[in-house]
C-alpha positions as a Markdown table, in Angstrom:
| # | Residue | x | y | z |
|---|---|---|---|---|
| 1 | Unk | 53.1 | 7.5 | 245.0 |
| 2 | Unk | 49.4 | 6.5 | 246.4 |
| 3 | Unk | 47.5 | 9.7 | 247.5 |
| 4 | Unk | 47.1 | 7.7 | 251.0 |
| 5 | Unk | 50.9 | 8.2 | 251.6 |
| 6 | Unk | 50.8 | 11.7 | 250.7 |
| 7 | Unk | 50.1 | 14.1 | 253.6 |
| 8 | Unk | 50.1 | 18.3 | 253.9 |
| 9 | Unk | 52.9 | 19.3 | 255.8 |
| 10 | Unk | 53.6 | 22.4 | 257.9 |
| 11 | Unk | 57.4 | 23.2 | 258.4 |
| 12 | Unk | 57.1 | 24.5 | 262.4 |
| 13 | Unk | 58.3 | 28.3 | 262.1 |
| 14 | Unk | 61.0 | 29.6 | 264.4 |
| 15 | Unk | 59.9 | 31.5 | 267.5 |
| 16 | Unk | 59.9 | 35.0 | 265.7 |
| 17 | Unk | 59.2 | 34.0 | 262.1 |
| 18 | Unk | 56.0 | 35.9 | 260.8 |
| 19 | Unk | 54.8 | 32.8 | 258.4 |
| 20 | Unk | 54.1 | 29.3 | 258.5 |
| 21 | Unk | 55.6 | 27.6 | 255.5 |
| 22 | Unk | 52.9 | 24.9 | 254.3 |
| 23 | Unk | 53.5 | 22.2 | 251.6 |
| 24 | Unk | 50.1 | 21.1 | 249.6 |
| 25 | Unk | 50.6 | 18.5 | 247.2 |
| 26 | Unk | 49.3 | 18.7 | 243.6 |
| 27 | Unk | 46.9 | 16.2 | 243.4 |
| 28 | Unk | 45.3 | 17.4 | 246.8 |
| 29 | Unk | 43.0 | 20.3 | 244.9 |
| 30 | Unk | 40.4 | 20.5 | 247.4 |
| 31 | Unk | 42.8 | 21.0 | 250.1 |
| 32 | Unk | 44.7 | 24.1 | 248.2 |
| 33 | Unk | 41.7 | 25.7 | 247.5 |
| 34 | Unk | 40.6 | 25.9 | 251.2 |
| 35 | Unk | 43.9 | 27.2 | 252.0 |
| 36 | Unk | 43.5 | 29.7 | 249.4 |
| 37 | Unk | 40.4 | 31.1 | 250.7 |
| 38 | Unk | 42.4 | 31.4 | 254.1 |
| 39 | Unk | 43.4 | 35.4 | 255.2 |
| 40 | Unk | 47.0 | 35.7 | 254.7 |
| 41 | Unk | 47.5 | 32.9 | 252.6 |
| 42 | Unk | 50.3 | 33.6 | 249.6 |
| 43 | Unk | 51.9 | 31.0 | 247.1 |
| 44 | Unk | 55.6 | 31.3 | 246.9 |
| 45 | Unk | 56.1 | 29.7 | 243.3 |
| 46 | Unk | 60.1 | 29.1 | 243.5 |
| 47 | Unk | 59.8 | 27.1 | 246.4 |
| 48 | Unk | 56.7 | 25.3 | 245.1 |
| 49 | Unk | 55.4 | 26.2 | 249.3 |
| 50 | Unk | 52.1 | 28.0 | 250.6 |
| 51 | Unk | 52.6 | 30.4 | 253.6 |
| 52 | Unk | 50.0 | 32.0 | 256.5 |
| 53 | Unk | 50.8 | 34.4 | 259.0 |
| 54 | Unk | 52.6 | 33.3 | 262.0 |
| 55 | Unk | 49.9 | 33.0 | 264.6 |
| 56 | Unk | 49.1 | 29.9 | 267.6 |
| 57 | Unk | 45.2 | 30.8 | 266.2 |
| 58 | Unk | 46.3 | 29.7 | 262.3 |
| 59 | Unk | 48.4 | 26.4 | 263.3 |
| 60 | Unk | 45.1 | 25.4 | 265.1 |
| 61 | Unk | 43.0 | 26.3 | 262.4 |
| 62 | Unk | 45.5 | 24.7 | 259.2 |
| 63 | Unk | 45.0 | 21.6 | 262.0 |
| 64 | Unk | 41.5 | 21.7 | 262.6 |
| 65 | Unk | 41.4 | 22.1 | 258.7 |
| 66 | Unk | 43.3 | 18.9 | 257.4 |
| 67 | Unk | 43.2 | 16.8 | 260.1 |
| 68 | Unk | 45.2 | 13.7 | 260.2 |
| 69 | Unk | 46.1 | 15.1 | 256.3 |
| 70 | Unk | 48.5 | 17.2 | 258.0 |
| 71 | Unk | 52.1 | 16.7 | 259.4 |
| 72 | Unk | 54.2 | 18.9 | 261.2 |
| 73 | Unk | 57.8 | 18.9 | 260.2 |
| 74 | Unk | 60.9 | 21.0 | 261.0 |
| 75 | Unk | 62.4 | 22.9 | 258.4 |
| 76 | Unk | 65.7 | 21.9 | 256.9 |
| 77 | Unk | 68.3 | 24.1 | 258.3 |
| 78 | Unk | 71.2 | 25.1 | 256.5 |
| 79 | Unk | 74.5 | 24.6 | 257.4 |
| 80 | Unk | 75.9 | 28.1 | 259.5 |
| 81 | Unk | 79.1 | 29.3 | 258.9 |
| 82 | Unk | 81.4 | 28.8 | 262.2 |
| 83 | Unk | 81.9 | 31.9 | 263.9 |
| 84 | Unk | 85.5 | 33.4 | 263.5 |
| 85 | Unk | 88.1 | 32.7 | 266.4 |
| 86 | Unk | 90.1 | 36.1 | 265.6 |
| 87 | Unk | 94.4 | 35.8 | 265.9 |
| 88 | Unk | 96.0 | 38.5 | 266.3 |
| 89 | Unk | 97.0 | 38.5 | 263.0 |
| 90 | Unk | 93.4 | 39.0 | 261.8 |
| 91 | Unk | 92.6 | 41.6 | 264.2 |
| 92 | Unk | 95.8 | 43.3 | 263.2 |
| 93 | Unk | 94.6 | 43.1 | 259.1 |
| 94 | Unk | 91.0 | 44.0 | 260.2 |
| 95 | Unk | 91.9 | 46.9 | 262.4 |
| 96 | Unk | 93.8 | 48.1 | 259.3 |
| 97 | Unk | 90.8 | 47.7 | 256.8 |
| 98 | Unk | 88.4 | 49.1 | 259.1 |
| 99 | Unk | 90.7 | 52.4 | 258.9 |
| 100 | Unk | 90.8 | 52.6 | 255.8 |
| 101 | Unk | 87.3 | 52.5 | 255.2 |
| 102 | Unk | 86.5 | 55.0 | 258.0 |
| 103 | Unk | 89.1 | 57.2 | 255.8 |
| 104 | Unk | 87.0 | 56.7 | 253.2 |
| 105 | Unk | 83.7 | 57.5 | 254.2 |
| 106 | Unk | 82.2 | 54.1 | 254.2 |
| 107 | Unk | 78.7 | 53.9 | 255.9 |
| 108 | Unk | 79.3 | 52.3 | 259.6 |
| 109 | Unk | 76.7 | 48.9 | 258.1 |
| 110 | Unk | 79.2 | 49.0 | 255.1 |
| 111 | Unk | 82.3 | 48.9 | 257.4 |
| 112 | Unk | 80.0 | 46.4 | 260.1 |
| 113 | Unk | 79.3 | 44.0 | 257.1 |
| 114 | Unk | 82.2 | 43.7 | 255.5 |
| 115 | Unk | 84.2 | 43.2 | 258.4 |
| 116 | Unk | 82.3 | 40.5 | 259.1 |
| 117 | Unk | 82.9 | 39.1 | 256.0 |
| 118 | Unk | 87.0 | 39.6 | 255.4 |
| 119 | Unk | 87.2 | 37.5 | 259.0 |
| 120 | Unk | 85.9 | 34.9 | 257.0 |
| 121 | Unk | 88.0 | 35.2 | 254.5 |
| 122 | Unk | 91.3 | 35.9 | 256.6 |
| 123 | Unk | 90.5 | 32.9 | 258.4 |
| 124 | Unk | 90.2 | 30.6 | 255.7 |
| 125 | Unk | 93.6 | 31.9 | 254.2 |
| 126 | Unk | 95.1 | 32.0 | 257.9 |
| 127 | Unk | 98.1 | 30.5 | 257.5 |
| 128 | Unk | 99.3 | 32.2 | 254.0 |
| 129 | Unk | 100.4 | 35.4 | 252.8 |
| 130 | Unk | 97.4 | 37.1 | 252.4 |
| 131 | Unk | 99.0 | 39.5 | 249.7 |
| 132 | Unk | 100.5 | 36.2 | 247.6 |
| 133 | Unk | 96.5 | 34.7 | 247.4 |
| 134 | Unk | 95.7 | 34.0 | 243.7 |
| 135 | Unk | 92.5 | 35.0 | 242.3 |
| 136 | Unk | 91.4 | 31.1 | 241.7 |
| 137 | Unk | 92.7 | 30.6 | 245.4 |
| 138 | Unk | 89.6 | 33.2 | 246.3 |
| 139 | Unk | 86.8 | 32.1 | 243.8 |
| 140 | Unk | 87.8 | 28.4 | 245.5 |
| 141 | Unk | 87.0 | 30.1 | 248.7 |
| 142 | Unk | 83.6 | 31.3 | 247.1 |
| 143 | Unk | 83.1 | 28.2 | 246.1 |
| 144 | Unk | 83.8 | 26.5 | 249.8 |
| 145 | Unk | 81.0 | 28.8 | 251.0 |
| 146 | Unk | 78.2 | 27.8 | 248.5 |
| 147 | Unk | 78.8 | 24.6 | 248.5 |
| 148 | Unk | 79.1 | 23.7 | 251.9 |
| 149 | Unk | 76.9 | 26.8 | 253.8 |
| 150 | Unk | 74.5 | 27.7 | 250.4 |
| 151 | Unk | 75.0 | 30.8 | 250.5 |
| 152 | Unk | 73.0 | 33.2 | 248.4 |
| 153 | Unk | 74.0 | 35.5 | 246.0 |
| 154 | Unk | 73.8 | 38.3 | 248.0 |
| 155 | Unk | 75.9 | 36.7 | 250.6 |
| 156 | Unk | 78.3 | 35.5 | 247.5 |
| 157 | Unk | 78.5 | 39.3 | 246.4 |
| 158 | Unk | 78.8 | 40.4 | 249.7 |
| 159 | Unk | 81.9 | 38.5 | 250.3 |
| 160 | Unk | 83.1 | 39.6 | 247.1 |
| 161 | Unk | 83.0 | 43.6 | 247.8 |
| 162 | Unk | 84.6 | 43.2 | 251.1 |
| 163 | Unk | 87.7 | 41.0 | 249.7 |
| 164 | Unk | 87.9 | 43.5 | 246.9 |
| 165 | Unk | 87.7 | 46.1 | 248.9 |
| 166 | Unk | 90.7 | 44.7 | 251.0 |
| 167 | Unk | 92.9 | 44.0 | 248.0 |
| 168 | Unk | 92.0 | 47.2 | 245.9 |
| 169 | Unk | 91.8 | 50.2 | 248.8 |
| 170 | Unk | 93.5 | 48.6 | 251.9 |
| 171 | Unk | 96.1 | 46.7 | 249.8 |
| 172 | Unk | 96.4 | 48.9 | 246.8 |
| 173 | Unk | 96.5 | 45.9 | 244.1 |
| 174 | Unk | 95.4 | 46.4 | 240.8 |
| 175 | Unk | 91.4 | 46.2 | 240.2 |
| 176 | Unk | 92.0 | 44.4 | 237.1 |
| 177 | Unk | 93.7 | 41.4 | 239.0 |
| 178 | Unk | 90.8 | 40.8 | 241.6 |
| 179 | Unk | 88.2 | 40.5 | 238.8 |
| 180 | Unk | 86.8 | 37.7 | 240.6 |
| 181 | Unk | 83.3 | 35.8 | 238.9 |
| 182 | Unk | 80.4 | 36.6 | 240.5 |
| 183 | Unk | 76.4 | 35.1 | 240.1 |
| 184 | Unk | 74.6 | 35.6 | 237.6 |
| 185 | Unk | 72.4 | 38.9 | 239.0 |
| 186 | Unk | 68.3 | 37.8 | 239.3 |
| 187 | Unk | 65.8 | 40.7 | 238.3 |
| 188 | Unk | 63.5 | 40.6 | 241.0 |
| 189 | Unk | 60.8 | 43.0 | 240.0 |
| 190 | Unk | 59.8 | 45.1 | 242.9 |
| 191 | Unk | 56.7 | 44.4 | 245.5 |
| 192 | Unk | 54.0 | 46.9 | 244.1 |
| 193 | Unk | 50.8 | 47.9 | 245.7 |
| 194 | Unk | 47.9 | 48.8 | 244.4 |
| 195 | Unk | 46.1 | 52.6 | 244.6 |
| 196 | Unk | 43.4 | 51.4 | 246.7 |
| 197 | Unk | 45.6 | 49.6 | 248.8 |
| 198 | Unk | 48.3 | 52.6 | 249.5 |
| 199 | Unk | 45.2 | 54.5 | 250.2 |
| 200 | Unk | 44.5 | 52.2 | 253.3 |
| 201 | Unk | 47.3 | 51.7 | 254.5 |
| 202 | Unk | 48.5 | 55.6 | 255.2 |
| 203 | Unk | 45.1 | 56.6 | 256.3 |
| 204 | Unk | 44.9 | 53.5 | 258.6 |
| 205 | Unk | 46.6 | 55.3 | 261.7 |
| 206 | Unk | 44.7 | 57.4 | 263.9 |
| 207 | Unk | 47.3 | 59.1 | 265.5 |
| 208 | Unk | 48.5 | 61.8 | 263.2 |
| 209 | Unk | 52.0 | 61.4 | 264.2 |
| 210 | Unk | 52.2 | 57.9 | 262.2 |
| 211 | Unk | 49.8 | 59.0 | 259.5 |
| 212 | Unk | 51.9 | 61.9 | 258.8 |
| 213 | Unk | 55.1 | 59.7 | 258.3 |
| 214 | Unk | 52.9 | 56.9 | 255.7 |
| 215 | Unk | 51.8 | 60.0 | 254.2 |
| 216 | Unk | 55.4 | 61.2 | 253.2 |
| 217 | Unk | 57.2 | 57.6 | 252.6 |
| 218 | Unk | 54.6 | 57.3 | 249.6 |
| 219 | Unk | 54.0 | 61.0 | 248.6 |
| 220 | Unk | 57.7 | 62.1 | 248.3 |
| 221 | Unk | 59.0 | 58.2 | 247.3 |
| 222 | Unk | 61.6 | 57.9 | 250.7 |
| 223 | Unk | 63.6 | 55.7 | 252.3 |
| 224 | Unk | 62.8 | 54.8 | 255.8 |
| 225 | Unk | 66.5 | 55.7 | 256.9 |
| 226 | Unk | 65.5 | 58.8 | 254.7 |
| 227 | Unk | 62.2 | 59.5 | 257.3 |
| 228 | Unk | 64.0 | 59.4 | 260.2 |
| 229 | Unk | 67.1 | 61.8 | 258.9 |
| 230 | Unk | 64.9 | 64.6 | 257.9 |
| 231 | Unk | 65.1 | 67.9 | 259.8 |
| 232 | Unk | 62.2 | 70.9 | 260.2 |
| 233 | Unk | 64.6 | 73.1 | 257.8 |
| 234 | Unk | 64.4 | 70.3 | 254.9 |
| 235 | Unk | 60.3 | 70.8 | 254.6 |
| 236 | Unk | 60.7 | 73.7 | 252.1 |
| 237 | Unk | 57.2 | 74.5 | 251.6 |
| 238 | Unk | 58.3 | 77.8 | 250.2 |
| 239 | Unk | 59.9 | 76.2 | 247.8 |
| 240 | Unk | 57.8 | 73.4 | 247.2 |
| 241 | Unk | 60.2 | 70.7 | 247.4 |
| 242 | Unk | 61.6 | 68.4 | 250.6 |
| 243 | Unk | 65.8 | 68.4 | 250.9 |
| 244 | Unk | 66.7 | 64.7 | 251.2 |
| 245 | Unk | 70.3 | 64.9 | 253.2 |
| 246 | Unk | 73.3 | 62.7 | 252.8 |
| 247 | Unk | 71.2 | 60.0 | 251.1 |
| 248 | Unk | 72.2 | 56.5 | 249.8 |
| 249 | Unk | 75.6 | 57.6 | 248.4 |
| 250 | Unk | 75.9 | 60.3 | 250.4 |
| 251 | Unk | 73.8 | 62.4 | 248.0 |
| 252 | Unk | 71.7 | 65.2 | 249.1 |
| 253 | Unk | 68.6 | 65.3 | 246.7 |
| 254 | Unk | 64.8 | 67.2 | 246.1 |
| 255 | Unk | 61.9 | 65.3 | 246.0 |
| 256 | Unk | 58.5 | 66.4 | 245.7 |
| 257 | Unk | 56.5 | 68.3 | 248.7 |
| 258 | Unk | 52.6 | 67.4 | 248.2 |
| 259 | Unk | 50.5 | 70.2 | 249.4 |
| 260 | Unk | 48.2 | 67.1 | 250.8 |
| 261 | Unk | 51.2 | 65.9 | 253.0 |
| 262 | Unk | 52.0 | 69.5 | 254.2 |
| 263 | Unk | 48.6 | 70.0 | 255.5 |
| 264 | Unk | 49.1 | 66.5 | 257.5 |
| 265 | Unk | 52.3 | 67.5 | 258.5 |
| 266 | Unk | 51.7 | 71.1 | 259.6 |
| 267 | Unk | 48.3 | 69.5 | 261.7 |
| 268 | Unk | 51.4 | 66.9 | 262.9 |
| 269 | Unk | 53.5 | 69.8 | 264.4 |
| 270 | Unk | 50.7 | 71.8 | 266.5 |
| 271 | Unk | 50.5 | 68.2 | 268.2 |
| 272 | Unk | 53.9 | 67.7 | 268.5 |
| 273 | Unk | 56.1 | 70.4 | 268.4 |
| 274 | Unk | 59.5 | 69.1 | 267.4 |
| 275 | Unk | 63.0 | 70.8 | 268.3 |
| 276 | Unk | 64.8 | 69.6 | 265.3 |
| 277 | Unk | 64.6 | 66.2 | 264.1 |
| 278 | Unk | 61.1 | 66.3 | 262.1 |
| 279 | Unk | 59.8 | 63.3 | 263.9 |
| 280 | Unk | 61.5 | 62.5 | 267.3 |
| 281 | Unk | 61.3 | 59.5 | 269.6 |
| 282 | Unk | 59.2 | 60.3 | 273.1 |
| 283 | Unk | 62.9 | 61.1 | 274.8 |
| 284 | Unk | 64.2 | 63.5 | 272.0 |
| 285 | Unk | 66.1 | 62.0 | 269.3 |
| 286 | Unk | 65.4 | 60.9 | 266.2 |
| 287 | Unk | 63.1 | 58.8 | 265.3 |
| 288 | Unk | 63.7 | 55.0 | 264.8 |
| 289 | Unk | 63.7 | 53.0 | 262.1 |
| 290 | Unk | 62.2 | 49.9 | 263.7 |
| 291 | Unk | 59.3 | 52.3 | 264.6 |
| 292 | Unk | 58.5 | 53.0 | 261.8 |
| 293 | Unk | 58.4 | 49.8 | 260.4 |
| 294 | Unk | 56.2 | 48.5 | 263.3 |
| 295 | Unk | 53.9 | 51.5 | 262.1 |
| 296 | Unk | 53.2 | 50.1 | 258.7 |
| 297 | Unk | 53.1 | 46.5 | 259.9 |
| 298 | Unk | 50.0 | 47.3 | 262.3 |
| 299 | Unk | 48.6 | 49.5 | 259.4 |
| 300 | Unk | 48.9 | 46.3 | 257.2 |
| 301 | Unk | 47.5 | 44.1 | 259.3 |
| 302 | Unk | 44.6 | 46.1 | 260.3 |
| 303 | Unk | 43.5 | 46.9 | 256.6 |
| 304 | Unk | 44.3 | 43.1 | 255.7 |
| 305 | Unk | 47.0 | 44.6 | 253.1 |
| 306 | Unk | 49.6 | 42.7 | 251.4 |
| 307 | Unk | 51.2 | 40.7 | 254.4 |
| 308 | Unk | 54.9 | 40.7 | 252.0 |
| 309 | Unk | 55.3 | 44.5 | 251.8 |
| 310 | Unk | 57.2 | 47.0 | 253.6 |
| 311 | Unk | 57.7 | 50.4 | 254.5 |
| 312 | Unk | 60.0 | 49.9 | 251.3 |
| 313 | Unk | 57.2 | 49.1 | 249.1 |
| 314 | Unk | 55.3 | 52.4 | 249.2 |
| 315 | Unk | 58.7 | 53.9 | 247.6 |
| 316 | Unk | 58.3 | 51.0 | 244.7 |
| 317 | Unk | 54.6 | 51.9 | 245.1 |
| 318 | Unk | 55.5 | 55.5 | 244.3 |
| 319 | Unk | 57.5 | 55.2 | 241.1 |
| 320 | Unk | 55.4 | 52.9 | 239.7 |
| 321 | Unk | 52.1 | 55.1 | 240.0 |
| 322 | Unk | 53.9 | 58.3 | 238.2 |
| 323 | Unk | 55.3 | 55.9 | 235.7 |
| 324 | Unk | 51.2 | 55.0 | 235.0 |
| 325 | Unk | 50.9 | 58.1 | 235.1 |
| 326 | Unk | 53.4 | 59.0 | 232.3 |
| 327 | Unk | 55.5 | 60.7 | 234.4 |
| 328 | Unk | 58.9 | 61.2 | 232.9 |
| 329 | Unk | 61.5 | 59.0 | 233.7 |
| 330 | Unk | 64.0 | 61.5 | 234.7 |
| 331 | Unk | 61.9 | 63.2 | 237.1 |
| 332 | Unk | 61.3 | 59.9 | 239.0 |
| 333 | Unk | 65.0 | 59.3 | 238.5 |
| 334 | Unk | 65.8 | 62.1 | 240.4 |
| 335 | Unk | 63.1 | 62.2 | 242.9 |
| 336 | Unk | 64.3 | 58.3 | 244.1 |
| 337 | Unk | 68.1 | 59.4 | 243.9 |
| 338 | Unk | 69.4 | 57.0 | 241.5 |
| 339 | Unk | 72.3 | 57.6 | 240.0 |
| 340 | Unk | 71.8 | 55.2 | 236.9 |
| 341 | Unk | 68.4 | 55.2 | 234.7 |
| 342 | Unk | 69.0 | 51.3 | 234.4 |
| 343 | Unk | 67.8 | 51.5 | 238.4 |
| 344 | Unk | 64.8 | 53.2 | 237.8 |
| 345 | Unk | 63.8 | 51.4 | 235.1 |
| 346 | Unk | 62.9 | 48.5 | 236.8 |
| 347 | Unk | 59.3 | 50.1 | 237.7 |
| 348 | Unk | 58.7 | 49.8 | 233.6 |
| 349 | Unk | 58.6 | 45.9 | 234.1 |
| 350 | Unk | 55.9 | 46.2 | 237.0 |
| 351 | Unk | 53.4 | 48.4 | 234.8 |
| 352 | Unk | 50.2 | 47.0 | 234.5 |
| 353 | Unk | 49.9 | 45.3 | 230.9 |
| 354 | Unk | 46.3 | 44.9 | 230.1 |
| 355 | Unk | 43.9 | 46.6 | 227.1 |
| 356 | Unk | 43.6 | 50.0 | 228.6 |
| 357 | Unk | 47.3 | 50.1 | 229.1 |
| 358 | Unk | 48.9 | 48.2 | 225.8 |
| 359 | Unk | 46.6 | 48.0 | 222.6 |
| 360 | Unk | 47.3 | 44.6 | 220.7 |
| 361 | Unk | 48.0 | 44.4 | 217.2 |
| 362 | Unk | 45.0 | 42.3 | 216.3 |
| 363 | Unk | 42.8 | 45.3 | 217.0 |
| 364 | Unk | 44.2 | 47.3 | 214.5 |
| 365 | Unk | 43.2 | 44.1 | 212.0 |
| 366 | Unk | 40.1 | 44.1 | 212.5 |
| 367 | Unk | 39.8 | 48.0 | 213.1 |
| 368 | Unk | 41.0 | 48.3 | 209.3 |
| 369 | Unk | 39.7 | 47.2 | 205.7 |
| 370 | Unk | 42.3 | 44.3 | 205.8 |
| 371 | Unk | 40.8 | 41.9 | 207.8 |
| 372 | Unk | 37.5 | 43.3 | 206.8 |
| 373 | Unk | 35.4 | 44.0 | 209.6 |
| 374 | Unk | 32.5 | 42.4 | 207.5 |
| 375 | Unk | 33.2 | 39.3 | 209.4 |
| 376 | Unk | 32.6 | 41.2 | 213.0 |
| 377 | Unk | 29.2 | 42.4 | 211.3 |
| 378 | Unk | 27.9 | 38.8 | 210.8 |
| 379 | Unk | 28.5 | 37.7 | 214.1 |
């Protein structure tokens, strides 16, 4: 194709999208290297696209940038699943999964997503007997759903659990009949930040309120959910340690109390006095999770931080700095509350591999009489 019919073209966000989707082509070098040098701009190498932050200032400026280079396009959309018309017949099978989950002690966003799910599922199959459906009847189901609504494979897995969960605990058939094929599982290594970068983001908030709570999500490796959960009693600075209640699993846990972080949070209650909830919402409460979150993101902004990462990533941020520091894995193991090592492992794979961490085999050549290290003399 002749470069004249090529043209840079930004895919018009969605009213509350927080980047602009940009595609550069390849032979337009010039072009990617001033979007490069743009704040905010990131490379998303699966989708062969270029993002910037979602802002009226950076369309203007991508515009004022590539000039008549540049078209604006919608994005493709993807084909939405139909939203269920509920019988009473699926109400009546859903009303009877939902109690047996609640019998259980599934999570209420376990219960909420499967739900959600099954009604799919039940409506697809609407007119059969939903104990008589084959296992080939449901991986054609599967199927249906990727390749008309491209669903992804945690949608795919999703829909998976909650028809196995039907069958196996509200149905009581045999696991080993529902083994139904699942994706292939991607290993997405986790977003990492740097020391320097963790170091501005938590100290970024002046009020000590919000620093306090960076502070801990990085120093004691928690959850957000985690944050907002934790009482006055579980800071056991006695002890040294902070009791992590009815965790992911419904696991209570210890994870580290850093004397750093108990300074910040001892100045936090003078301020703030809570009742019970460690850190409460301005009308009592516990705190929210979406506060939190909007916490980091202005902290991220401010310090010009890695746009991608989230309150999340100063937990994989955590791990991965005690593994550097040789940490041993079991204490991080148990610190995250993971019940297999496999989990944790993951942070192995994000280690920095460089010649301070990892010494090549070629040093130890020419370190020793076999290669000689005559040869490194004459040069």
């Amino acid at each position: 194709m002749n470069e004249k019919d090529l043209h840079i073209i930004l895919y018009k966000p969605p009213p509350n999208a927080n980047r602009i989707k940009v595609y550069i082509p390849y032979s337009f070098k010039q072009e990617r290297e001033s979007f490069k040098k743009l704040n905010t701009s990131f490379y998303h190498p699966q989708q062969k696209l270029w993002s910037i932050v979602n802002t009226a200032e950076n369309i203007e400026k991508l515009k004022s940038l590539f000039k008549n280079k540049l078209q604006v396009k919608a994005p493709h959309q993807k084909p939405k699943i139909p939203i269920v018309k509920r019988s009473s017949k699926i109400e009546k099978t859903l009303a009877k999964n939902k109690q047996t989950m609640v019998l259980k002690g599934f999570s209420k966003s376990t219960i909420r997503t499967y739900q959600g799910s099954l009604a799919q599922f039940l409506k697809y199959f609407e007119s059969s007997n939903y104990q008589e459906i084959s296992k080939e009847q449901i991986e054609d189901f599967i199927y249906h759903l990727i390749s008309k609504y491209k669903i992804s494979e945690t949608k795919q897995n999703t829909m998976i659990n909650a028809i196995k969960c039907y069958y196996e605990h509200t149905l009581g058939m045999p696991r080993e009949y529902y083994q139904i094929t699942r994706p292939k599982r991607s290993v997405n290594l986790p977003n990492v930040l740097s020391i320097k970068e963790v170091a501005a983001i938590i100290n970024q908030p002046k009020n000590i309120k919000h620093k306090a709570i960076l502070h801990l999500i990085y120093s004691a490796g928690l959850r957000v959910s985690e944050v907002t959960r934790l009482r006055l009693t579980d800071i056991r600075s006695d002890q040294g340690f902070i009791l992590v209640k009815d965790s992911k699993g419904k696991k209570d846990r210890h994870t580290v109390l850093s004397p750093y972080v108990l300074k910040i949070l001892r100045k936090y209650y003078k301020s703030y006095r809570p009742a019970y909830w460690l850190f409460e919402g301005q009308e009592g409460g516990r705190y929210s999770v979406r506060s939190i979150q909007n916490i980091y993101r202005k902290a991220v902004e401010e310090t010009g931080s890695n746009p991608w990462s989230t309150p999340h990533t100063l937990r994989h941020s955590f791990a991965t700095h005690l593994m550097q520091k040789g940490v041993n894995i079991r204490y991080i193991q148990s610190a995250l509350g993971h019940s297999n090592i496999k989990t944790t492992e993951v942070y192995t794979k994000v280690l920095g591999i460089n010649n301070k961490t990892l010494k090549s085999p070629l040093d130890n050549l020419y370190e020793s009489f076999i290669f000689g290290s005559e040869e490194n003399k004459k040069d």
